[in-house]
DRENVEXVEX-939625 format. One record per residue: residue number from 1; residue in three letters; x, y, z of N, C-alpha, C in turn. Coordinates in steps of 0.02 Angstrom, whole numbers, always signed. Example, Ala and Ser with C-alpha at 12.3 -4.5 7.8 and 13.67 -1.06 7.14 Angstrom:
(node 1, ALA, (+660, -284, +390), (+615, -225, +390), (+660, -165, +390))
(node 2, SER, (+642, -112, +354), (+684, -53, +357), (+645, +2, +394))
This chain:
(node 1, UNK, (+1168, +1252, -613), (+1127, +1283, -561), (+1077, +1234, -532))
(node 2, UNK, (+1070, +1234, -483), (+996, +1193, -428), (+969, +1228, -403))
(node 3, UNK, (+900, +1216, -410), (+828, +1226, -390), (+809, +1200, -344))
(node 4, UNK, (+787, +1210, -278), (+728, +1173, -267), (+664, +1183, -249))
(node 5, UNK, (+637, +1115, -242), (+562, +1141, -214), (+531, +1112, -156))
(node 6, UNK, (+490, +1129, -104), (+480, +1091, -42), (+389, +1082, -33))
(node 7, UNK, (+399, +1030, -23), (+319, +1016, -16), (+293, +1022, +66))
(node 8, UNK, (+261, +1051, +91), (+243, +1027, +163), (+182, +1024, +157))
(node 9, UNK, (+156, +951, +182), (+84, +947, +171), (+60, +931, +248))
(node 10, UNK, (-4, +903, +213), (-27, +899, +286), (-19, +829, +328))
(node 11, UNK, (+19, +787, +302), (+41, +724, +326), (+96, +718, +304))
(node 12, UNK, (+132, +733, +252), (+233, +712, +227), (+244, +802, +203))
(node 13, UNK, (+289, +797, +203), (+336, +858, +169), (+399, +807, +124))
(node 14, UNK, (+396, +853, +64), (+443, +827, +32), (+489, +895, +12))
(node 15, UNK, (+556, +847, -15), (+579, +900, -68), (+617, +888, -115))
(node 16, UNK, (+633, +916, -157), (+679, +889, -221), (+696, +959, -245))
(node 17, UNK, (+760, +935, -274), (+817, +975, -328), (+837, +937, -377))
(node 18, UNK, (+831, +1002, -415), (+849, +962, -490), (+891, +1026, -519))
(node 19, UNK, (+923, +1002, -566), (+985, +1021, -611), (+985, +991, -667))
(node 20, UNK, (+904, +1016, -699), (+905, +989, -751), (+867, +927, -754))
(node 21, UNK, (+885, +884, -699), (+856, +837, -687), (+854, +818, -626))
(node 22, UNK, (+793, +770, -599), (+789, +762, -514), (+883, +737, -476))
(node 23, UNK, (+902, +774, -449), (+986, +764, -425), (+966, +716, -354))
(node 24, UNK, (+925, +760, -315), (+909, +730, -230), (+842, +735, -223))
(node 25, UNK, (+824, +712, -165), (+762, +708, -133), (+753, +673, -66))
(node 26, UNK, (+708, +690, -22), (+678, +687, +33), (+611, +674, +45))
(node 27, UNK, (+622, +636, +78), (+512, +639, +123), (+524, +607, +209))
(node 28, UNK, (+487, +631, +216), (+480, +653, +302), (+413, +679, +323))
(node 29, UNK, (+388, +618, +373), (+311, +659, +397), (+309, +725, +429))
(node 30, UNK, (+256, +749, +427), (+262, +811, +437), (+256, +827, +514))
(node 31, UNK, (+248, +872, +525), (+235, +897, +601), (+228, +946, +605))
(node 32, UNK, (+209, +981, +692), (+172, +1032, +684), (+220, +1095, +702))
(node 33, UNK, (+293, +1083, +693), (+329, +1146, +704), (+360, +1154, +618))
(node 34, UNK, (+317, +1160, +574), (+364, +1177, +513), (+418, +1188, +495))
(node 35, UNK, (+441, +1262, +526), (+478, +1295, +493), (+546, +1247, +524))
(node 36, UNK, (+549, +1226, +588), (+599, +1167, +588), (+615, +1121, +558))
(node 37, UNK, (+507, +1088, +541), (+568, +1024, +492), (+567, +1061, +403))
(node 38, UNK, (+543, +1132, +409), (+581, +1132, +315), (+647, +1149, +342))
(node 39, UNK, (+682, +1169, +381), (+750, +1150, +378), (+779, +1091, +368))
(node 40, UNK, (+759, +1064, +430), (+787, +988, +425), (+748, +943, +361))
(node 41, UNK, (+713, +961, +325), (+716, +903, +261), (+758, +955, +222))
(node 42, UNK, (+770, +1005, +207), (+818, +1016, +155), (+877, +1015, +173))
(node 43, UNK, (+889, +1032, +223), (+977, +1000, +259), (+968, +925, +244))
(node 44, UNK, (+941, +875, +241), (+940, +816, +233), (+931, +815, +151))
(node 45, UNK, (+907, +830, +131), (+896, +846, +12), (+961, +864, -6))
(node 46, UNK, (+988, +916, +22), (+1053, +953, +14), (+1110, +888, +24))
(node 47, UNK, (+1105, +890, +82), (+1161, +835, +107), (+1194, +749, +60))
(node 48, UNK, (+1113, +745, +40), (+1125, +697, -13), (+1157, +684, -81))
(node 49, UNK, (+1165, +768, -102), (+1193, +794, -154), (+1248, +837, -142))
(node 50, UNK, (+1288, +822, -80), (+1334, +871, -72), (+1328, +935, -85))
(node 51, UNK, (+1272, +989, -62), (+1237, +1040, -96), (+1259, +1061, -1))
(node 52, UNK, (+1256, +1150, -34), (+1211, +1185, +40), (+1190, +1239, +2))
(node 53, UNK, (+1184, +1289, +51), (+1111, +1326, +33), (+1149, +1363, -9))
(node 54, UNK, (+1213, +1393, -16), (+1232, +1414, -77), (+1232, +1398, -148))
(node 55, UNK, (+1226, +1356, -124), (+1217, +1307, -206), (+1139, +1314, -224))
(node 56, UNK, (+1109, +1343, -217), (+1042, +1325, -216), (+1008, +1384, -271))
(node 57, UNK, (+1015, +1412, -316), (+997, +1482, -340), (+930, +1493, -327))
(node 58, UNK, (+860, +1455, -328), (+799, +1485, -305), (+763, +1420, -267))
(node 59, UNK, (+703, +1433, -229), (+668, +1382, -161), (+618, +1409, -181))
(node 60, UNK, (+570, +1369, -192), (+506, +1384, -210), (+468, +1326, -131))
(node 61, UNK, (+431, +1364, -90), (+374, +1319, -44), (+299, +1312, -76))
(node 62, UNK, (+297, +1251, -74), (+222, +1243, -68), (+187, +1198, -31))
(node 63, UNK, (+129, +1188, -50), (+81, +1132, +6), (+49, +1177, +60))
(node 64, UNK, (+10, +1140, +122), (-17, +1185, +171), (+35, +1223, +202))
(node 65, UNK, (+101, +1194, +224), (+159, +1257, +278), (+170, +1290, +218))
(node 66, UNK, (+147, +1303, +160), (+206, +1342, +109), (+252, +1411, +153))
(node 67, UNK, (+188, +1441, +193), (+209, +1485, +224), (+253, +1489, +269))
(node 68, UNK, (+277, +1437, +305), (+313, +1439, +362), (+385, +1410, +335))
(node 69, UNK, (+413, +1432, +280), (+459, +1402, +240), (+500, +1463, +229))
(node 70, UNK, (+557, +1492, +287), (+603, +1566, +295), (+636, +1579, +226))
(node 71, UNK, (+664, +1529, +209), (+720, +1531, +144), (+688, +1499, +82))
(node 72, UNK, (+626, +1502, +75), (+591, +1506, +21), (+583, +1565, -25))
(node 73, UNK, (+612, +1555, -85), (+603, +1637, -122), (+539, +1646, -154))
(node 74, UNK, (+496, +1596, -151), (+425, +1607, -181), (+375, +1562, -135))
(node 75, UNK, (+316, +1583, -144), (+251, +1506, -116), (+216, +1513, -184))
(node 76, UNK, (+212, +1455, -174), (+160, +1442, -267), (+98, +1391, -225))
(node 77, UNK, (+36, +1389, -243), (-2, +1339, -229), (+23, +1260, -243))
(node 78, UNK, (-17, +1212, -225), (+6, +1133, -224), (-16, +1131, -281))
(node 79, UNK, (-90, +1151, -302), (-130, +1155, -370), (-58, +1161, -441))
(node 80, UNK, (-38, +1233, -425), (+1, +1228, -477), (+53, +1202, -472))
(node 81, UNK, (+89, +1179, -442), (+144, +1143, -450), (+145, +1063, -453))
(node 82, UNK, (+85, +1037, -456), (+61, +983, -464), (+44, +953, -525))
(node 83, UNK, (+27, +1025, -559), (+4, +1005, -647), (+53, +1019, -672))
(node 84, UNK, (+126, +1079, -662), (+174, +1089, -689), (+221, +1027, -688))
(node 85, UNK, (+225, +985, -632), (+248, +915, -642), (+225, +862, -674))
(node 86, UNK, (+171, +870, -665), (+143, +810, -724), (+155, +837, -798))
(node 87, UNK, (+129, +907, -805), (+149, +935, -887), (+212, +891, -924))
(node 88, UNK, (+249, +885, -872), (+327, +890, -869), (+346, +806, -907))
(node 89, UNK, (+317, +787, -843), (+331, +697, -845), (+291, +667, -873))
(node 90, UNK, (+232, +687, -895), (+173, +648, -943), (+138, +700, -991))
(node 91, UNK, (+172, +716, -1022), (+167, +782, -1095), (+86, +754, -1102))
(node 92, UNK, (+76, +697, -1114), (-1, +675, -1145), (-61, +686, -1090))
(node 93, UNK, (-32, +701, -1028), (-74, +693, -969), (-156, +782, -985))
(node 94, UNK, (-183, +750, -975), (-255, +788, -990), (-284, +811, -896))
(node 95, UNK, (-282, +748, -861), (-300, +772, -817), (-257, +738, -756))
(node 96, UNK, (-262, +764, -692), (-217, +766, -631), (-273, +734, -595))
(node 97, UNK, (-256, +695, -553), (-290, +690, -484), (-238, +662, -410))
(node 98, UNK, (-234, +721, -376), (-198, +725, -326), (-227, +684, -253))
(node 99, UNK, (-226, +616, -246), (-239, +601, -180), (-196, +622, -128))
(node 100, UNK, (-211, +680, -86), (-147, +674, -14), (-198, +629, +58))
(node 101, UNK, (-170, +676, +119), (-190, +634, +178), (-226, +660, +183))
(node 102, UNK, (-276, +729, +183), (-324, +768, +202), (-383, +802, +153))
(node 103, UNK, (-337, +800, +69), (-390, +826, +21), (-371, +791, -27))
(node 104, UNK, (-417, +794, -75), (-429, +752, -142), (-422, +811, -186))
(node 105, UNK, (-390, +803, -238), (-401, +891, -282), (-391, +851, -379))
(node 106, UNK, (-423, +876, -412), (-422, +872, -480), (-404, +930, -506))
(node 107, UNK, (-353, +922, -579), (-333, +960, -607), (-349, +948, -688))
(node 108, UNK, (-363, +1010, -725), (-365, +969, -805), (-335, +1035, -844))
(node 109, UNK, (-297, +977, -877), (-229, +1006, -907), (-261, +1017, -998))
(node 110, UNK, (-222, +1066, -1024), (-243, +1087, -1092), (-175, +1119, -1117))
(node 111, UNK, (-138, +1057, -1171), (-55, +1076, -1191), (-15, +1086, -1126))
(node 112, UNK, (-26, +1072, -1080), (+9, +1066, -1017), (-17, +1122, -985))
(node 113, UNK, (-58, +1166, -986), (-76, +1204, -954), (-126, +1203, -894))
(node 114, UNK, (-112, +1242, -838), (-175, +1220, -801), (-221, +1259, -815))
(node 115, UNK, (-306, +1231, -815), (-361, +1279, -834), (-416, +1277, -832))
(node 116, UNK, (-389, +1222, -757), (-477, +1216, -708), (-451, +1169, -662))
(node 117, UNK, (-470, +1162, -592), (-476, +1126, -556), (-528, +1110, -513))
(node 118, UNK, (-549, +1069, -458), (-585, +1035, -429), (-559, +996, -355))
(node 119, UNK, (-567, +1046, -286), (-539, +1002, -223), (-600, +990, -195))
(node 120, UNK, (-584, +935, -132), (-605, +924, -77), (-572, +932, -41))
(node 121, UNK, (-579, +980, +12), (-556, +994, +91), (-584, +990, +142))
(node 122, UNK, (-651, +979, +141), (-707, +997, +206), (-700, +932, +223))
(node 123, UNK, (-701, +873, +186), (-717, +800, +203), (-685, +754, +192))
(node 124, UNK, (-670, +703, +234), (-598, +669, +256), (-622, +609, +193))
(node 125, UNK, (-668, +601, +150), (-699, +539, +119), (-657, +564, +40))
(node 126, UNK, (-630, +530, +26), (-588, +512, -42), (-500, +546, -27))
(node 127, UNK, (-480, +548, +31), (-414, +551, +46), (-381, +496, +96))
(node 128, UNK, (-307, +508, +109), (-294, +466, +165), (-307, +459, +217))
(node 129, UNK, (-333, +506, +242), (-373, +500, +314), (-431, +466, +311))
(node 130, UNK, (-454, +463, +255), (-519, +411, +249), (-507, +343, +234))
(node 131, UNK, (-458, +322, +220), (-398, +250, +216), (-391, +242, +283))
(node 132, UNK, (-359, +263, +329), (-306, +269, +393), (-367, +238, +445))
(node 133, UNK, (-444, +276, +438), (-467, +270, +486), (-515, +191, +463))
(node 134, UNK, (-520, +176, +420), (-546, +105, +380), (-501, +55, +401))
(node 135, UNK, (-415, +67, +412), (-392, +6, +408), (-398, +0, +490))
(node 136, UNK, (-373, +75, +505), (-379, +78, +603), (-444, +8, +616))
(node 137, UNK, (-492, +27, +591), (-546, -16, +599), (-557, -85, +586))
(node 138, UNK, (-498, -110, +545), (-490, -178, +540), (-435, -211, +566))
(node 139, UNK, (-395, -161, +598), (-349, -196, +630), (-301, -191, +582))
(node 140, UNK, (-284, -161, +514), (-240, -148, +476), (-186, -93, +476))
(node 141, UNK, (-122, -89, +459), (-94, -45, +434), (-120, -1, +365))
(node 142, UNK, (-122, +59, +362), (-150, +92, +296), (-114, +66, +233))
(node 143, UNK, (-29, +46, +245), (+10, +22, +190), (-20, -62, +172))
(node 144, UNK, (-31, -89, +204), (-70, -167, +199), (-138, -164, +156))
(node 145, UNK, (-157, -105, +133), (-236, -109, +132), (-250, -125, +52))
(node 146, UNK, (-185, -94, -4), (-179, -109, -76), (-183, -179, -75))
(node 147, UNK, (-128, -224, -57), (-116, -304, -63), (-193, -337, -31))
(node 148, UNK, (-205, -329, +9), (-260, -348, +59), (-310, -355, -12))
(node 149, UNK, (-334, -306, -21), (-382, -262, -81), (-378, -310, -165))
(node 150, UNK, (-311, -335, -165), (-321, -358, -223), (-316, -445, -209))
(node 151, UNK, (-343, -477, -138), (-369, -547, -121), (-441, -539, -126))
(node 152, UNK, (-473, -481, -151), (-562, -505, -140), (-566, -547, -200))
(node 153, UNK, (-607, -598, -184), (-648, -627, -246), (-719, -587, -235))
(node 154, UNK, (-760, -544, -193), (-816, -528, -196), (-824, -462, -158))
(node 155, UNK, (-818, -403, -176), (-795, -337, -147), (-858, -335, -116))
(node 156, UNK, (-852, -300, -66), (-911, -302, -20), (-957, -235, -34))
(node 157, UNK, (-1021, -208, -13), (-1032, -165, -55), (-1030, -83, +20))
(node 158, UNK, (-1025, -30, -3), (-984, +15, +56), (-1062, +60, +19))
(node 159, UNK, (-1095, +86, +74), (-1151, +107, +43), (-1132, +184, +54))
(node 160, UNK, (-1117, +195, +111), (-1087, +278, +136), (-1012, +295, +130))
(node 161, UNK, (-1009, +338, +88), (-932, +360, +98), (-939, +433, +161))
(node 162, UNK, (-975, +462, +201), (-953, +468, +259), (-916, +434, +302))
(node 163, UNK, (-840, +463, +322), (-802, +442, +343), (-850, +392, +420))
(node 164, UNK, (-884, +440, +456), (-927, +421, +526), (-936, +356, +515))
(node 165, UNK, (-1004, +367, +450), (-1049, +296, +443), (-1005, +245, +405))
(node 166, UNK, (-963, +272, +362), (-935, +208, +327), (-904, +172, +357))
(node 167, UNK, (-864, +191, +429), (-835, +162, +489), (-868, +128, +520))
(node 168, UNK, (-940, +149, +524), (-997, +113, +568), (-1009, +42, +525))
(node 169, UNK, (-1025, +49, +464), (-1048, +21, +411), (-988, -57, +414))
(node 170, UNK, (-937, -49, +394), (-857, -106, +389), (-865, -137, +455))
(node 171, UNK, (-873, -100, +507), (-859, -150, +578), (-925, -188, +588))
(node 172, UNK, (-976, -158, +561), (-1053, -198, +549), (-1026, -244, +511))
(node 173, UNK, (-1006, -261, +429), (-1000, -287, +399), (-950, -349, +415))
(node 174, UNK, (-915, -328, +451), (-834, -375, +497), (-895, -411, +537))
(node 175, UNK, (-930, -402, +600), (-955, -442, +625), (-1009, -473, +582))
(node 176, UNK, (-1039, -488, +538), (-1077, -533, +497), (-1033, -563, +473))
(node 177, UNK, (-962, -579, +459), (-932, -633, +418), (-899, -591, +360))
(node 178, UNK, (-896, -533, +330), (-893, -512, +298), (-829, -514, +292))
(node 179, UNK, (-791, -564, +228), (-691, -560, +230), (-660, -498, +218))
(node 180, UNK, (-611, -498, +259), (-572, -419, +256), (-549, -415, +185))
(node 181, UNK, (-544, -466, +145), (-512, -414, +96), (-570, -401, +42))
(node 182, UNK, (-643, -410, +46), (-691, -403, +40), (-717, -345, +41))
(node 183, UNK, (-700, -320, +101), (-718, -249, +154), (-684, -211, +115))
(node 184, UNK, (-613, -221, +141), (-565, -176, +84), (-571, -176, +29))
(node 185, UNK, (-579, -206, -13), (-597, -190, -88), (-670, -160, -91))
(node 186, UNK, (-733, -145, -52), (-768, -106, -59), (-767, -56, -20))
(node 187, UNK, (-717, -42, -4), (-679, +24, +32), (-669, +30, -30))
(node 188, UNK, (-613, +18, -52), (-604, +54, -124), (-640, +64, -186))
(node 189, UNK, (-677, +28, -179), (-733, +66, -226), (-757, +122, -223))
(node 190, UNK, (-792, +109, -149), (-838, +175, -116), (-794, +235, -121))
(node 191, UNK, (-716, +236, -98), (-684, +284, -113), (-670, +308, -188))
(node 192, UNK, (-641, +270, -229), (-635, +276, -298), (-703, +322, -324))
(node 193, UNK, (-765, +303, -317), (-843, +325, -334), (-822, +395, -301))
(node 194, UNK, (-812, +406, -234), (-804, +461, -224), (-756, +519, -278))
(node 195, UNK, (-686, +500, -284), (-634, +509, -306), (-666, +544, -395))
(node 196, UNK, (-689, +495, -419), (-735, +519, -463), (-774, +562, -500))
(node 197, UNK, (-837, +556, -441), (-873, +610, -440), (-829, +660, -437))
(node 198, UNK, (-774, +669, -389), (-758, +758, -375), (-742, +773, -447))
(node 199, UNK, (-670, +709, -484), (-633, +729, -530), (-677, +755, -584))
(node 200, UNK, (-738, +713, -608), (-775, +717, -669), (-805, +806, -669))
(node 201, UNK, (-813, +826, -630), (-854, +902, -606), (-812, +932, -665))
(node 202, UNK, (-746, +904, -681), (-718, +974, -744), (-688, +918, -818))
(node 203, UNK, (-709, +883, -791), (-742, +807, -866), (-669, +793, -861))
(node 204, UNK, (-665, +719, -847), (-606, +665, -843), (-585, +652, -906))
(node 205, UNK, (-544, +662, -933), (-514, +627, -997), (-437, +615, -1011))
(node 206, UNK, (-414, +569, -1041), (-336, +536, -1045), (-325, +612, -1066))
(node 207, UNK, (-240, +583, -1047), (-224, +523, -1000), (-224, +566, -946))
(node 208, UNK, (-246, +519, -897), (-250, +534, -804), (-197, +523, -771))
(node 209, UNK, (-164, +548, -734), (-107, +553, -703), (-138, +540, -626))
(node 210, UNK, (-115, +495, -576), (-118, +482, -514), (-39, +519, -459))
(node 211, UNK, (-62, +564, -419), (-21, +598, -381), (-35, +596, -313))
(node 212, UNK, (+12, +579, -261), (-6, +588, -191), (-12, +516, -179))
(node 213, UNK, (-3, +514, -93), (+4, +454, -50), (-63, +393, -110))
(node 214, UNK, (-108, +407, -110), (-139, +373, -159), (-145, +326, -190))
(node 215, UNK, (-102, +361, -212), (-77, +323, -310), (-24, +265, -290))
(node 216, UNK, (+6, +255, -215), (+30, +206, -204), (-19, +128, -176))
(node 217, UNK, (-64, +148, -192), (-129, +107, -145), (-139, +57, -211))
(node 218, UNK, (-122, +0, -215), (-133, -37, -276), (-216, -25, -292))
(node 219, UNK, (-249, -60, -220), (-304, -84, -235), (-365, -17, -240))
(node 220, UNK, (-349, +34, -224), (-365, +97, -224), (-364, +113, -307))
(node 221, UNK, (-299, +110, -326), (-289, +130, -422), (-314, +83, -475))
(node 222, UNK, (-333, +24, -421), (-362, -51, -476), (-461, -11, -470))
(node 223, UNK, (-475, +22, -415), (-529, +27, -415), (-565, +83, -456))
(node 224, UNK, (-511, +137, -455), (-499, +192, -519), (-524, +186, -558))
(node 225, UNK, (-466, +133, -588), (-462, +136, -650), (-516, +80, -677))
(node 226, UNK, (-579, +32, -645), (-646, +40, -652), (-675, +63, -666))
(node 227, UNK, (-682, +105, -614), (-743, +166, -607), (-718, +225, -668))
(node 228, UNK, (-657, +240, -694), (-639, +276, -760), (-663, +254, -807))
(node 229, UNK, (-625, +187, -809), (-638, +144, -883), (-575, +148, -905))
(node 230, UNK, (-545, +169, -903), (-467, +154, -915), (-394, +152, -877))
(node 231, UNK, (-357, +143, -915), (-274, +123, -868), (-245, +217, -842))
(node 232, UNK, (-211, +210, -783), (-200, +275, -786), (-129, +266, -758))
(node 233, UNK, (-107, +355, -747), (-30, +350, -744), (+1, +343, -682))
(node 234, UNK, (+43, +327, -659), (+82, +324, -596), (+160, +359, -615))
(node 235, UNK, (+176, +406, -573), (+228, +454, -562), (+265, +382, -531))
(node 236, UNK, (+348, +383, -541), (+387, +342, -489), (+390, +355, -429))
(node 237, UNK, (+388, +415, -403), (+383, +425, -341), (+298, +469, -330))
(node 238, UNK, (+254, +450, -296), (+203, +516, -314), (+203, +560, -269))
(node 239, UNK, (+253, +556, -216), (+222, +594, -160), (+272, +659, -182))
(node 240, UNK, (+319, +645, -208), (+368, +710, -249), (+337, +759, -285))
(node 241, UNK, (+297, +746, -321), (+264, +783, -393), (+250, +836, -373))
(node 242, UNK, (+251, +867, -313), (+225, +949, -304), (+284, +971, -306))
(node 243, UNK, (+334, +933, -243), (+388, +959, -229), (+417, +960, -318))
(node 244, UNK, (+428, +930, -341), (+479, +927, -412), (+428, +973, -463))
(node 245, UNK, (+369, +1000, -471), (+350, +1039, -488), (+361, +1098, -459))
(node 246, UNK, (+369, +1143, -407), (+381, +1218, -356), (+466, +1202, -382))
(node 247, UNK, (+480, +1149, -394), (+554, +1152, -416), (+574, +1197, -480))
(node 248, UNK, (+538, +1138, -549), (+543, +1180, -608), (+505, +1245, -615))
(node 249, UNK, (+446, +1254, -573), (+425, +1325, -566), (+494, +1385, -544))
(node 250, UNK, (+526, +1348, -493), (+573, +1408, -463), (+613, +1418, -522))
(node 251, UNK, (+646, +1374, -579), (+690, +1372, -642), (+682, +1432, -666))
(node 252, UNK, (+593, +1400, -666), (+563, +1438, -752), (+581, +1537, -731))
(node 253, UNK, (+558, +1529, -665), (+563, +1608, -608), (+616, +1649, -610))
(node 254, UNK, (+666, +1604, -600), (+743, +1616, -598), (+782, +1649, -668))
(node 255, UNK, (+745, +1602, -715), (+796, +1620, -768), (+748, +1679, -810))
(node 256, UNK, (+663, +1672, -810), (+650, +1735, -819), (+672, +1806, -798))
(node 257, UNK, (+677, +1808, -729), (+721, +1862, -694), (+791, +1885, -735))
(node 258, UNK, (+838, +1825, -760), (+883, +1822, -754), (+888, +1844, -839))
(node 259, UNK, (+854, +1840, -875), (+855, +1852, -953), (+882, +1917, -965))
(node 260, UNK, (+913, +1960, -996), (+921, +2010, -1004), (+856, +2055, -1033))
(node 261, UNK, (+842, +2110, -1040), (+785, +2146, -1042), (+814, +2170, -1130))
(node 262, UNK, (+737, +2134, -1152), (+769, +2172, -1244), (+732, +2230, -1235))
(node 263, UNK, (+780, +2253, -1289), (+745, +2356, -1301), (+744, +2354, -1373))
C-alpha cells in the first residue's frame, strides 16, 4: 500500500510516498493557484513511481494550502507532521526547529511525542524571507549566502534583527568597507540569536533536529550550532519532513480505520 503526504507551504510545496519507505518525491515552488499545483506535484510524485491515484490508499495535506488540497483525505497541521517525521528519522531527537520561507516554529519532542511548541509568524526575522531580502541587498543569491558565510575571518556584528533596520544596517555596513562575507556571517548570527530565543521559550535540549529551507544554509547551521552549544541534526532532504511526516500520519490513519473492531 502507498501513502502520501503533500506539503504546500508558503514558498515550496512538497510531496512524498512511502511504502514503508520514502518510494518518490517532489518539490516545486509554490504559487498562488494551489489546488492546481497540488495536482501537478502529485501527478509529478506519482509519475516517478509509476503510481496513480489509485494506488494511493490515503493523502494527508498539510502546510499553509493544506486546505486547497481536493483529494486529500485529511489536513493535519505542519506542527504535527513535522515532529512525527523527525520522531521517525531521529528516535533521539528532543527538539524540532522548523526554518521555512515565512515562519520559524519550534517543536519539543518527549519519546517522540509532540508536547509543546513555539512559532513565529508575524515577523519575517529568523525565516527565509529574512535571508532573501539580506542577500537581495548584497547583490547575492539566497543559495550563495551558506558558502559566502563560511569565508568570514571576522563576522560583522548585526545589531537589529528587524527585517527594515537590519537591511538598513548591512548596506550601511557594505558602504564602510565592511567584507561581504563578514556581513553574511553576522547575518547569521543575528538570525541564529533570533532562531534561539524563539526555540529556547519551551527549553532547547538534544538532540535538535534542523527542518525546512534552513537547515540547508551551511553558514546559517554553523551559526546555530554556536549560539546552542552543540552539533545538531540535518534531515537528507529537509524541505520533505512535513510532507514525509502527513505521509506516515495518513499510514498510522488508514490502518487504524482499517483494524478490525475487538468485542
Amino acid at each position: 500500500m502507498y501513502f502520501a503526504g503533500i506539503d504546500i507551504g508558503s514558498t515550496m510545496t512538497k510531496v512524498a510516498i512511502i511504502n514503508g519507505f520514502l518510494v518518490s518525491s517532489f518539490i516545486s515552488a509554490s504559487g498562488p493557484e494551489h489546488r492546481r499545483l497540488a495536482d501537478h506535484v502529485m501527478q509529478e510524485a506519482m509519475a516517478r513511481a509509476g503510481l496513480t491515484f489509485k494506488d494511493i490508499s490515503f493523502i494527508v495535506a498539510t502546510g499553509y494550502g493544506r486546505i486547497n488540497v481536493p483529494f486529500a483525505n485529511r489536513q493535519i497541521t505542519e506542527i504535527t507532521c513535522h515532529a512525527r517525521a523527525a520522531a521517525l528519522l531521529f528516535p533521539t531527537a528532543h527538539t524540532v526547529i522548523d526554518i521555512g520561507g515565512q515562519d520559524c516554529k519550534a517543536m519539543r519532542l518527549n519519546n517522540g511525542k509532540l508536547v509543546d511548541f513555539v512559532m513565529n509568524d508575524k515577523c519575517a526575522a529568523g525565516t527565509g524571507r529574512f535571508l532573501e531580502i539580506m542577500a537581495d541587498s548584497l547583490n547575492l543569491r539566497i543559495e550563495e549566502l551558506g558558502e559566502v558565510s563560511l569565508q568570514s575571518v571576522n563576522p560583522a556584528s548585526i545589531a537589529d534583527t528587524c527585517t527594515v533596520f537590519a537591511e538598513r544596517e548591512v548596506v550601511s555596513r557594505l558602504a564602510e568597507g565592511v567584507p561581504v562575507p563578514d556581513l553574511v556571517a553576522g547575518i547569521h548570527r543575528a538570525m541564529a540569536n533570533r532562531i534561539y530565543g524563539l526555540a529556547n521559550r519551551i527549553i532547547i535540549e538534544k538532540d535538535v533536529v534542523i527542518t525546512g529551507g534552513g537547515a540547508k544554509n551551511r553558514g546559517l547551521i554553523k551559526a546555530l550550532e554556536e549560539r546552542i552549544g552543540f552539533p545538531v541534526l540535518i534531515p537528507e532532504e529537509p524541505l520533505l519532513m512535513g510532507a514525509i511526516g502527513a505521509a506516515l500520519l495518513g499510514k498510522e490513519i488508514y490502518q487504524k480505520n482499517s483494524s478490525p473492531i475487538k468485542k
